[in-house]
N, C-alpha and C positions, 0 to 999 in steps of 0.2 A: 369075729372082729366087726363085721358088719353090723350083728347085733346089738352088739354094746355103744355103737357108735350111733345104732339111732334111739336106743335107750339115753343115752345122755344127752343127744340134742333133743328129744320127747320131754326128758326132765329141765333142761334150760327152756324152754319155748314154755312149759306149764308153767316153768317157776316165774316169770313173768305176765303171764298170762293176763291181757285186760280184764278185770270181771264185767263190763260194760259189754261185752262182744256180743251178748245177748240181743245187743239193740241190730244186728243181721237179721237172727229169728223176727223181730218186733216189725223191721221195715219191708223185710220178703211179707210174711204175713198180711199185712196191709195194703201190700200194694197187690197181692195178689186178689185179696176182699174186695180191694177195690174196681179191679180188672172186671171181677163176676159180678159185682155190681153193676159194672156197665156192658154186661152181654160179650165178655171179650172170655169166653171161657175156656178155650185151649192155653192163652196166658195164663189164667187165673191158675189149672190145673198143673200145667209147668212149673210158676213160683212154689204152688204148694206141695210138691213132690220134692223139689228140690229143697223146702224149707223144713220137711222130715230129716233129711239127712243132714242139713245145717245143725239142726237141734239136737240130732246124736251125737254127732261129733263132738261139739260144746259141749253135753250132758259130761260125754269121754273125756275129755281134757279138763273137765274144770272137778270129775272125782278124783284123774288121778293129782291134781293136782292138790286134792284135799287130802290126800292119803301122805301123798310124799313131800310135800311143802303146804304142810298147815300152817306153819310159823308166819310167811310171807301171808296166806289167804285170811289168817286171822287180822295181820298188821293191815290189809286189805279192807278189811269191812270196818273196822278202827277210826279212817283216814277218812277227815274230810274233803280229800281231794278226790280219795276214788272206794272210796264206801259204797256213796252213789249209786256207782256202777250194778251192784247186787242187783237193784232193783230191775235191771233188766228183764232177769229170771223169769220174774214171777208175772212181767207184761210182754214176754217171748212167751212162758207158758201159756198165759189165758190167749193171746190172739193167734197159737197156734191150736186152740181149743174151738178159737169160735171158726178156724178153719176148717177143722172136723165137719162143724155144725153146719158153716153157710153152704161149703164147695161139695166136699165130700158125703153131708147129709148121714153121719155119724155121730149122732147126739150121746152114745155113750161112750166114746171116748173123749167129749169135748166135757162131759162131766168129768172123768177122773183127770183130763189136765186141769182143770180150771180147782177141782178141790187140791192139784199139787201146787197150782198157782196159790188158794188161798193160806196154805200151809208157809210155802215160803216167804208170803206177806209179811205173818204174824214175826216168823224168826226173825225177818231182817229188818223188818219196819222198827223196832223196840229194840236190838239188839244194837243198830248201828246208832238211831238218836242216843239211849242212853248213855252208849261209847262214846260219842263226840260229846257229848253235856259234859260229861265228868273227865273227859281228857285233858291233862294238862303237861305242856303248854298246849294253847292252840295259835291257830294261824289267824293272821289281819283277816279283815273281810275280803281285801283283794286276793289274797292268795288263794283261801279256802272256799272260794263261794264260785259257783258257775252256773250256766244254765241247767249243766246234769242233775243240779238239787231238784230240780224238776221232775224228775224218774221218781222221787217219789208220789208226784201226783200220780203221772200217768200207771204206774202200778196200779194204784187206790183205784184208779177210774177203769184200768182192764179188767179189774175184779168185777165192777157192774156191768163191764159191758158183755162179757162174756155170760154173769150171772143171770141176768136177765133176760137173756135169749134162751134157756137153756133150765129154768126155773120150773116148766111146767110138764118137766122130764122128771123130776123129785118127791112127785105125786101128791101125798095129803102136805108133806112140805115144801110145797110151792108158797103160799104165801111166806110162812117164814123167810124163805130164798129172796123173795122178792121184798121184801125187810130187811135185809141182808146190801142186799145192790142200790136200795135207796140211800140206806147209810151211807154208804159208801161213795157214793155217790155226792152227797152232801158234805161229807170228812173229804174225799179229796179236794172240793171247792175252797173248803175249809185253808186246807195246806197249802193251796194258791197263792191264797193272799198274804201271806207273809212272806213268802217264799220270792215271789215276784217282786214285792215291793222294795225287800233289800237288792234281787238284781236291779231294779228300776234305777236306784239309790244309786248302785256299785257305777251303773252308764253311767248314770249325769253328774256324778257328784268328784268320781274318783279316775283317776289316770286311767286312759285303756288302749294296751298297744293293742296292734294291728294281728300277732301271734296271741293274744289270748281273744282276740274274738273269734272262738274255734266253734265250728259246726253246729255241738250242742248247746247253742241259744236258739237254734231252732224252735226246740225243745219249748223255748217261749209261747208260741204258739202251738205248737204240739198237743201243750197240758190242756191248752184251751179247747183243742178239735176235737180231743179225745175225750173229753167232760160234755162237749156240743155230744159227739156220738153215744154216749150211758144218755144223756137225759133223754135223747130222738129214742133211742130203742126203750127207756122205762115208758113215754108218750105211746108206742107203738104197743107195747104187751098191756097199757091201763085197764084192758078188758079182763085181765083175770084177777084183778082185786082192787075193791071197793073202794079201797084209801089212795089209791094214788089215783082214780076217777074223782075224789074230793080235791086234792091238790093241783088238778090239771092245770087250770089257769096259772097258777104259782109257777109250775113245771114247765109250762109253755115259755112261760116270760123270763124264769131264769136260763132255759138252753140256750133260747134267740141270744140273750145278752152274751153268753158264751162264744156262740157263734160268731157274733159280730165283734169280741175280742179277739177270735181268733183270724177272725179276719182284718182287721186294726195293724195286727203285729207284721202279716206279710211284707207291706212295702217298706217298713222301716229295716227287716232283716235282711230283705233285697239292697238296700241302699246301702248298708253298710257291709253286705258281701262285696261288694262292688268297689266300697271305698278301699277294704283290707286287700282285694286281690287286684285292682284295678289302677290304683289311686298307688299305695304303698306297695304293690308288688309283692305280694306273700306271695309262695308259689302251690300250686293247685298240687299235690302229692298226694299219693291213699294213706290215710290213718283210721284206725278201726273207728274216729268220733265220725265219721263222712257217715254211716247207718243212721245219727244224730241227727240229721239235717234229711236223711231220705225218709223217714217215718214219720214226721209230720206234712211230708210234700202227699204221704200216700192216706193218713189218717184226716187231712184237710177235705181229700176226695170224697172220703166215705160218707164224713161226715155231714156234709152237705147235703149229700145225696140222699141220707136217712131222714137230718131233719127238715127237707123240701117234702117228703114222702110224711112223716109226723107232721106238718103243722099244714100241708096239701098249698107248697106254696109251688105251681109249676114254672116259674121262669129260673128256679133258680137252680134248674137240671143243668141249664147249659153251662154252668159253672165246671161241673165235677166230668161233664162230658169231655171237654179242656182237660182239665189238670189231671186227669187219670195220665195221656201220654206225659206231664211232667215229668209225676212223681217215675213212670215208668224209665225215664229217661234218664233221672236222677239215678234210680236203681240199676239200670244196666253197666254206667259210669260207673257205678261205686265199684259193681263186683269185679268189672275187668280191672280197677284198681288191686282189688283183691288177689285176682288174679295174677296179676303181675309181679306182684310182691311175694306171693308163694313161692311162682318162678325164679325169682333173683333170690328167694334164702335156702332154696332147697339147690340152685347152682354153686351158690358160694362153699358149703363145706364137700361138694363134692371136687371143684375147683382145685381144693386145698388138698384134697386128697392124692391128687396126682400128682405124678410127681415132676417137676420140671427141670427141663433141658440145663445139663452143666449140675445138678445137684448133689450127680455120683460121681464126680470125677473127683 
């Protein structure tokens, strides 16, 4: 009885299952990169252990739920509401690759996550646009468009980031590799600006309650830190091929601009955090989009931190020295969210199970 009882609630719980939930893996990972970036390495070590067994689990839940509710995970990657979410995957895979790499100092398993990252790219990146191009009907702009359309940058951009750390592990193809993450690197810039420009559009143009300004417009600036972090680290590897030593100066002045998009976007997203929970009183509850909002608080960190290091600018350490306890602060928040929530759906059917006073009589 017990059994069957947590096989059906294992099948209800996958059968819904966010595919976004990935962005746990994405914002532990980074904030833990970021911790060891700033010398705080018993943190760093902590997230990234615990972000192994984050990434199991999700691996666990999201096969069986490909096994026994395909129907729901196909109508899933389909939808431009949470298609999205897919791309989690493949920037949980790479930035639990470059954790390999920067903490643990295992460069051959940050290569075979990072080729399972580049794998999942291809599937989802092609499979979900062509899906929503040709689906009909579709949804208004307001309905269908969020900051999560974003995730497909940051995917694009964890491919180089991780690629290019990690390129001179590939031997006679290293440069190829590093032809690889430059692309990529460039195509995610690429997908920015449309992407953005319609959320830009969606703020100022169109109705916006205070319930859809959810978490993942963080993301807004996200795409941005994590584009700053691939350019600072292809800056940092130019020593091992001659083409991107030609392009430096190019490379330099588009990160900086990066950077200082993404740093543009902070206080406007501060501001209207502030209006939606402060102003209109949404209430602060855990939703698995809250990881949406903690991985660019922990990707902003790094970022800075890489390209002060790339372009040898030193005042601008004291930045990421700061917002490392942010984004940490952010993250601890979230998971006791998480945590709490566990606790109240793993009480409820047990709850129910019992049985209560007067029900035999």
């Amino acid at each position: 009885m017990a059994t069957n009882r947590f096989v059906t609630t294992l099948d209800e719980g996958t059968a819904s299952l966010n595919p976004a939930y990935f962005a746990l893996v994405m914002a532990t990972g980074i904030v833990s990169i970021a911790a060891q970036l700033e010398g705080l390495s018993a943190t760093a070590w902590t997230l990234f252990i615990l972000n192994i067994v984050f990434y199991i689990v999700l691996w666990f839940l999201t096969l069986i739920r490909l096994v026994r509710n395909f129907r729901n995970m196909a109508a899933d990657l389909t939808s431009h509401t949470r298609g999205h979410g897919f791309f989690t995957m493949v920037a949980g895979t790479c930035v639990l690759g470059r954790q390999f790499e920067v903490i643990a100092n295992d460069p051959g398993t940050a290569v075979v996550l990072w080729l399972i990252g580049l794998s999942l790219w291809c599937v989802f990146m092609y499979s979900f646009l062509a899906a929503v191009t040709v689906r009909e009907p579709k949804p208004t702009l307001e309905a269908g468009l969020s900051g999560g359309w974003l995730l497909i940058v940051v995917s694009t951009q964890s491919i180089a980031v991780t690629g290019a750390r990690i390129a001179d592990h590939f031997g006679s193809w290293t440069q190829p590799i590093l032809f690889l993450t430059l692309a990529m690197y460039l195509v995610g810039f690429m997908l920015y600006i449309p992407i953005i420009s319609l959320i830009f559009y969606r703020f100022l143009f169109f109705g916006l309650k205070p319930e859809e300004l959810a978490p993942p417009y963080w993301i807004n600036m996200g795409a941005m830190a994590i584009t700053t972090l691939a350019g600072s680290i292809l800056i940092l590897e130019a020593n091992h091929w001659i083409l991107i030593q030609e392009i430096l100066p190019f490379l330099k002045g588009l990160t900086l601009l990066f950077w200082a998009t993404a740093t543009w976007w902070i206080p406007l997203l501060v501001v209207l955090s502030v209006w939606r929970h402060g102003y209109r009183h949404v209430r602060l509850t855990y939703e698995p989009s809250y990881w949406g909002m903690v991985f660019p608080l922990g990707m902003y960190t790094a970022c800075t931190f890489q390209i002060a290091k790339a372009l040898d600018l030193q005042f601008l350490y004291t930045i990421p020295r700061a917002f490392v306890f942010i984004a940490l602060f952010a993250w601890v928040v979230t998971f006791l969210g998480l945590c709490l929530q566990l606790i109240r759906q793993l009480a409820v059917p047990r709850l129910a199970a019992e049985p209560q006073p007067g029900r035999n009589l």
